[in-house]
N, C-alpha and C positions, 0 to 999 in steps of 0.2 A: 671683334664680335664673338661672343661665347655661341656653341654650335649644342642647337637641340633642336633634335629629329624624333621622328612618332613613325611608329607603328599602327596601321588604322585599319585594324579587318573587320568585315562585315560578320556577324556570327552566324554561320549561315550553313554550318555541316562544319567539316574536318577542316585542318588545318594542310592546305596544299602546298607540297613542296615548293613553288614557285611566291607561295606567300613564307614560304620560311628562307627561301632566300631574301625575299625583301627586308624581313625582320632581321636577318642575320647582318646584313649591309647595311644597314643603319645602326646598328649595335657594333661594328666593330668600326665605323663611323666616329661614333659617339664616344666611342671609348679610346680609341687612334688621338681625339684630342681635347679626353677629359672633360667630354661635355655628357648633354642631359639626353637619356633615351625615353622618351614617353609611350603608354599605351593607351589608345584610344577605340574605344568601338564605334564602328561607324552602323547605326542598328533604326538608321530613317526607314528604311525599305518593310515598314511589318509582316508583307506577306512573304519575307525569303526568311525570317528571323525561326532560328532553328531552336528549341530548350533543350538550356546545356549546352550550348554551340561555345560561349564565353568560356567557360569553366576550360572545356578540351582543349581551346585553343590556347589557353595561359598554361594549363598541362605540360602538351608536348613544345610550348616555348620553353616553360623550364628545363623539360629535360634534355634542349640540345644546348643548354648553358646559356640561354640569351634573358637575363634580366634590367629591370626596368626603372627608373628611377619614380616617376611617378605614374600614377593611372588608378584602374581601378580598384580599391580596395591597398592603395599605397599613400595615397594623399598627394600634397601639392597645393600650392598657390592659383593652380587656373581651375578646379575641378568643380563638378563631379566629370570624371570622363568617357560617359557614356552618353549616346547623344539622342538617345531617348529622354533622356532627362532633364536638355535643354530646348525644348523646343520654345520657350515663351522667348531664350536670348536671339533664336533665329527669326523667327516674326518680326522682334523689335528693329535687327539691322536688315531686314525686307522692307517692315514701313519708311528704314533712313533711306532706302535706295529710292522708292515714292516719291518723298520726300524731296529730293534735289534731282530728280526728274532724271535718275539715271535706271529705272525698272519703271515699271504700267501693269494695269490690272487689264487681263482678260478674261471674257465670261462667254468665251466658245464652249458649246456642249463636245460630248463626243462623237455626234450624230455628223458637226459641221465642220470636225475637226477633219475625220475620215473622209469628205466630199472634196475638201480641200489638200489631202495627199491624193488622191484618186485627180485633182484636176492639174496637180503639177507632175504626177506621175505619164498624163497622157499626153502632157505638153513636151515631153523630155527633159524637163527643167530643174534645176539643180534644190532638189527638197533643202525646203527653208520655212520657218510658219513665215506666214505670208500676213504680216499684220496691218497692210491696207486695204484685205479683205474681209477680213475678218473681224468680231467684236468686242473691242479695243480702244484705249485712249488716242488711237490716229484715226477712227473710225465712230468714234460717240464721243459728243460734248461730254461738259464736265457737271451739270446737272442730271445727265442722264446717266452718268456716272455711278453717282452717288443716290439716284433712285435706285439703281440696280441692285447695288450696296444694303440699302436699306430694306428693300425686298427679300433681301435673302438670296440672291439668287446666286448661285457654285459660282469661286470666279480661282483663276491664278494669277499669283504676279509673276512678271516675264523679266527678263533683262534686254534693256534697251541695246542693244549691239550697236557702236556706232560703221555703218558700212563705209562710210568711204575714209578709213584707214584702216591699215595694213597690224596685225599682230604681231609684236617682230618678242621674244625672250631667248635667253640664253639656256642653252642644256651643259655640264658639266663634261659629259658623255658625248652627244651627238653638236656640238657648237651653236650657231645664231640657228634660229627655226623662226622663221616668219610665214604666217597665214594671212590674206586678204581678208579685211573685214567683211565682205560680204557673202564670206563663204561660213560666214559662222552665225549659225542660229542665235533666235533670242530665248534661251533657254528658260525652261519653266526655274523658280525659285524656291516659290513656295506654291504646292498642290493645293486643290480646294479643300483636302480634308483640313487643312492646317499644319501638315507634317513637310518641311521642308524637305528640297531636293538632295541631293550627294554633295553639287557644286556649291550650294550657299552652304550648306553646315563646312562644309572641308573646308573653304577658304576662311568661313568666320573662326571656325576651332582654330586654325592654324596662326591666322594672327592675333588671337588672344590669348596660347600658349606660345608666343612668340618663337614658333618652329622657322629658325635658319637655314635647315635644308630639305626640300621635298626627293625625297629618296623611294622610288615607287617604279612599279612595272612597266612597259613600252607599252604595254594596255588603255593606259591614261593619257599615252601624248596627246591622243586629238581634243580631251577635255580642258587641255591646259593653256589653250586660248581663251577659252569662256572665264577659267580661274582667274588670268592675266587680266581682263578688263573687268572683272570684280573688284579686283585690287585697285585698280585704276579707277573704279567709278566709287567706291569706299574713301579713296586717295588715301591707303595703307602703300607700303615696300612692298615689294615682292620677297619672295624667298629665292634660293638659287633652287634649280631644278635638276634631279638627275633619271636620264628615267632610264629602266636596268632593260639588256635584253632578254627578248622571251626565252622560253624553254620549251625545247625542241625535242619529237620523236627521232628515232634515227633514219626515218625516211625524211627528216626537216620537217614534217609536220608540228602543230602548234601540241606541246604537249598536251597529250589526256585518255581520259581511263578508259580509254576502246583499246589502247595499245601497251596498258602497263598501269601500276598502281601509281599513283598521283598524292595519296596521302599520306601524310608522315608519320600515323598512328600504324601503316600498312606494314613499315621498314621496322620499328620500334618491333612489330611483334613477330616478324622475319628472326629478328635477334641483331640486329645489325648497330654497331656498337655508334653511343652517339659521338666519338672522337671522328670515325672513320666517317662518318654522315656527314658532319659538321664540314670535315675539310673536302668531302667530294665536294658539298654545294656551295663551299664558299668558291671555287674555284670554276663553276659553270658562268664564263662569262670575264673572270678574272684569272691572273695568276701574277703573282711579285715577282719571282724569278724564272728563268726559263730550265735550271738545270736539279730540280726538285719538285714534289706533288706532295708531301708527307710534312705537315704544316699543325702545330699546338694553336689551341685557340689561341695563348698569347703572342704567339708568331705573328697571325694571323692575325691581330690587332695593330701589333707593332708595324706590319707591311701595309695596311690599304688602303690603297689607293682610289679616289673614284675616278681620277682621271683615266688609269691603265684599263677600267672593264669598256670591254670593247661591243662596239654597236652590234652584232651581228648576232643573233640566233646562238645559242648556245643547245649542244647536243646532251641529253641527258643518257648515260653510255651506263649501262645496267653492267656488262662488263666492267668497264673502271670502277664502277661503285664495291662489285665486288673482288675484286683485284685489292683495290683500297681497304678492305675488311678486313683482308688475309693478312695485309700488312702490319694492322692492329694487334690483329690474332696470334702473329707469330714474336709481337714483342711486348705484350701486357704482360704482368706477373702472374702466376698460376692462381693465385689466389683470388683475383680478381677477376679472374676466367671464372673460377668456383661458382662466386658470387654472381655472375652473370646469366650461369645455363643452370642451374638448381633451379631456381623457381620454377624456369621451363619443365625441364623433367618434372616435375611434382607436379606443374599442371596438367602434363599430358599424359600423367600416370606410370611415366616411363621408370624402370626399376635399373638405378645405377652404381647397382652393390652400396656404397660406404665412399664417403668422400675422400678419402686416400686412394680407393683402388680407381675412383673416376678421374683425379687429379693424375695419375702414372698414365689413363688414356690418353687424356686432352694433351702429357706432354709428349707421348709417341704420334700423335698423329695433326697435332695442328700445324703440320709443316704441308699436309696432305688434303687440309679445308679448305674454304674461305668462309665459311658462316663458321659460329661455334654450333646454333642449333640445328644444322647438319649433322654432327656426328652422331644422334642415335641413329640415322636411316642408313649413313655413309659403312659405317662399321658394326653394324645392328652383333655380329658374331663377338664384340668381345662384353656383351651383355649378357649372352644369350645363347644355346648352342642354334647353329645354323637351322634353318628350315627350309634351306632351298639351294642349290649346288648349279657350278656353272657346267651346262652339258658339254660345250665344245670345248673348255680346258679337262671336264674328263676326259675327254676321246683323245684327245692329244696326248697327253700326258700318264696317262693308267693303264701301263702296256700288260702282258698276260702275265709277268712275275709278280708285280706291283704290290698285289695284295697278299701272297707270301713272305715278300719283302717286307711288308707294313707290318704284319704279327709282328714278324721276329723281331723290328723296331720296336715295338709295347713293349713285349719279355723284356727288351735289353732295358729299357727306361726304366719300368718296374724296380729294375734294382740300384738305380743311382739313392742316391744320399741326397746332393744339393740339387735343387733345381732354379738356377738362374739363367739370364742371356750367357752367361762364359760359359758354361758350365753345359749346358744343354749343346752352345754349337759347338765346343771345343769335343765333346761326346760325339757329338752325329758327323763330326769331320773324319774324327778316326774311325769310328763306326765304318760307314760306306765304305774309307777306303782300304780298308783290312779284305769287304767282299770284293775289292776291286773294280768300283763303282764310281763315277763321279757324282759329285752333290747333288746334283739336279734331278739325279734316278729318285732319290728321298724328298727330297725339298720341296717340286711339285707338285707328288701327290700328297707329304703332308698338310700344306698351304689347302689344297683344295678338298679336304677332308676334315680341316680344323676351322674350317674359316668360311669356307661355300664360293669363295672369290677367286676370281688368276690372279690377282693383286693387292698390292696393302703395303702397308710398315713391314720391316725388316721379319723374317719368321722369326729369329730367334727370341726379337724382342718381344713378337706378340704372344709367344708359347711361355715366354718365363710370365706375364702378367698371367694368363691364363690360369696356371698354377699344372703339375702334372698330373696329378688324379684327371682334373676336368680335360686334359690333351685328351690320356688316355681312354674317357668316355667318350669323345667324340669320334675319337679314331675305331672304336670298336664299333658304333654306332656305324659308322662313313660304312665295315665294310659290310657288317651284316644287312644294312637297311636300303641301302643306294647301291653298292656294287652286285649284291648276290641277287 
């Protein structure tokens, strides 16, 4: 059997990282063994349907590398694939389920629908419509039926559930999963407006793009008995079923955005590179081996497995995510760094000298990140001269000679020739110890007079990028403006 799986989001706002893990596990599915990746919009529901929901979410699919063999605006044999634009094929196989007496028309208002939870609510009774009380083909002949019909009057088709058997399918993931038929609704089909439900559109899409495997969120388990006996009352195959697990705050709650960003457009403008994304979320929930976490999307094709992603809640650890960044950060080429944080700066207005002098930051200090677009806030002094100094490493460290000692450092600089890393420490080593000084008498309060920080990159590195004119203004600056 050739393997083709879909991707089927509702267009309904952003694209949530729990729906990009879905699309990412059917893409490396599909590609694991050279089969077809589909994209379908699932866009029945009109009052959730967002403009421009579509466009964003084909977006940022792109840009975590997950493309698609057919869908919208691709072509293909089953299309179009948006399921707004099938509604007359959904009707048609609603009338076939009518038809051989596996669906019925009901024409409850809303008024009777709500008297009727309200009477199984007081009863304590296991909410189900309840179509032997209600007005329905077990409840109205078949002329009064068809007056109704012709009256005009709102009606829905339902699915006949048969209750006294048991739902029994297989999950990939979770093993046999069997539900009692009478624990499961007869689900509406098609609404009175005439716009079919989630259930009838998803299983009819699904077996007329002959999708092999349903690869979807622990969200849908409970829908997927109603799917099953669709299948069965169609007399279609099933597909095989895998359903992924949820995604988790770090309190185990169900991920969402009271506790943290949720969308993929949020991480994208973070700066957060799509290699390092890509492999955090391919591994919420999965991992190939146990003695690595740093995985190529080809890796990551060649490895996955749906057997090994395991039932259980997976924790989405903002931590590893960026632990995983740094990792990116500290082995992509310079260049491709470049190419990354420029736009940022230019959007945020940020002034980054000349791309040579920014390319010498990024490589003194990405050992010292984990975002790249951290470092204008991280290191703002080597843009910039300081505007603000740390008070408790002055007090530490800028004892009563300090600032006599620092002159005489300027004069002595003033007259060097080179100014580089050698050049600059191999000078301030001999320097200090000709006064008989250790390093650290100079070192300290240069650092916190050049820089505003007790910490950072190496001094000598960050003084040679500096340049010595700009030391020496800021050191004049430190004593006149902050110490005196």
């Amino acid at each position: 059997m050739s393997v083709r799986v879909r991707f089927a989001p509702s267009p309904t706002g952003y694209l949530h990282v729990g729906g990009l893990r879905t699309a990412l596990y059917n893409f490396l599915f599909a590609r694991h063994y050279d089969g077809k990746m589909i994209l379908r919009i699932e866009d029945t529901d009109r009052t959730r349907f967002v403009e421009g929901a579509t466009e964003n979410l084909i977006k940022y699919l792109e840009w975590a590398g997950i493309n698609f063999d057919e869908g919208p605006h691709i072509g293909g044999d089953y299309g179009p694939y948006i399921q707004s634009e099938r509604f007359d094929l959904y009707r048609k196989y609603a009338m076939q389920l009518i038809e051989n007496g596996k669906a019925y028309y009901a024409f409850d208002t809303s008024e009777e629908l709500e008297e009727m939870r309200k009477r199984i609510q007081a009863s304590g009774g296991f909410y189900r419509y309840d179509r032997m009380a209600m007005r329905n083909q077990f409840t109205l002949d078949q002329q009064e039926i068809k007056q109704l019909i012709d009256n005009g009057t709102p009606y829905v088709i339902r699915l006949k559930v048969p209750y006294d058997q048991d739902v029994v399918f297989e999950d990939i993931i979770r093993g046999t999963v069997s539900v009692k038929g009478n624990e499961v609704d007869d689900q509406i089909l098609l609404k009175s407006d005439g716009f079919p439900t989630y259930h009838l559109a998803n299983v009819v899409d699904d077996h007329l793009m002959q999708i092999s495997h349903v690869i979807r969120g622990e969200e849908w388990l409970p829908s997927t008995p109603k799917h099953v006996l669709l299948y069965q009352a169609f007399g279609w195959e099933c597909p095989a079923f895998a359903h992924l697990p949820l995604l988790l705050n770090k309190d185990k709650s169900k991920l969402s955005k009271r506790q943290g960003d949720v969308a993929v457009e949020d991480y994208v403008a973070k700066g957060y590179f799509k290699e390092a994304f890509v492999n955090f979320i391919a591994l919420l929930g999965w991992n190939p081996t146990a003695d690595r976490e740093i995985y190529s999307l080809d890796e990551l094709i060649q490895l996955f497995n749906l057997e090994k992603v395991n039932k259980s809640g997976a924790v989405f650890d903002i931590n590893k995510l960026n632990w995983m960044n740094a990792q990116y950060l500290r082995s992509k080429p310079i260049d491709e760094l470049l190419e990354h944080i420029i736009p940022h700066l230019e959007q945020i207005k940020f002034n980054y000298i000349n791309k040579d002098y920014l390319k010498s930051v990024i490589e003194l200090f990405r050992e010292r990140i984990e975002n790249l677009y951290d470092l204008p806030e991280a290191v703002p002094y080597m843009f910039d001269k300081p505007k603000s100094f740390d008070e408790d490493f002055i007090k530490k460290h800028w004892k009563e000679h300090t600032t006599d000692l620092v002159k005489e450092y300027i004069e002595a600089i003033k007259k060097l020739q080179d100014w580089n890393y050698q050049s600059s420490h191999d000078f301030t080593i001999q320097w200090i110890e000709q006064k008989g000084m250790k390093l650290r008498d100079i070192v300290h309060p240069l650092r916190i007079a050049v820089t505003g920080k007790s910490g950072g990159a190496g001094l000598f590195e960050t003084l040679a990028l500096l340049h010595k004119q700009d030391v020496i203004e800021r050191l004049e600056y430190f004593i006149e403006n902050v110490i005196n």
